[in-house]
C-alpha positions, 0 to 999 in steps of 0.5 A, spaced: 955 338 751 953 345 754 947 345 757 944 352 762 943 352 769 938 355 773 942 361 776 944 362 769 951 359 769 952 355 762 955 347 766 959 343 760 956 336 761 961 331 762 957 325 762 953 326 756 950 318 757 947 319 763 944 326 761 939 322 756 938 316 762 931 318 764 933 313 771 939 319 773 937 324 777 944 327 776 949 329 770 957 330 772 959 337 769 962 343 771 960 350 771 964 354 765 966 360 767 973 364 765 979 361 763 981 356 768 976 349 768 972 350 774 972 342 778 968 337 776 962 336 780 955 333 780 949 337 778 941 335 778 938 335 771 933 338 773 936 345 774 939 345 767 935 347 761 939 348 754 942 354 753 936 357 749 933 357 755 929 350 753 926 345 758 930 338 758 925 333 755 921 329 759 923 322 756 931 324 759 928 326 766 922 321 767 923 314 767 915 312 767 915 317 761 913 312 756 907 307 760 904 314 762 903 316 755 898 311 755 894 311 761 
């Protein structure tokens, strides 16, 4: 899955598990860019978006995100 960073390069999530458990903080993935596969490392989902420019949802971010729908 690609996802966009916030300085705009696209990131290939390498561990797309850890990308929907909202209780990660960050994802291992590498940035894409030319023709040689760039080292892998961690990133902080916070700084990633879709490549549409998108939010990442919140359920994915956010651990307590479903006790606080019902407050």
């Amino acid at each position: 899955m690609y996802l966009k960073h916030k300085n705009g390069s696209m990131v290939e999530v390498l561990a797309v598990p850890d990308l929907f458990d909202p209780s990660r903080k960050v994802v291992s993935g590498r940035f894409h860019a030319g023709e040689e596969l760039q080292e892998p490392m961690n990133f902080i989902k916070q700084e990633l978006a879709f490549p549409s420019g998108e939010a990442l949802p919140r359920c994915w971010l956010d651990p307590a995100y479903k006790y606080r729908l019902n407050i």
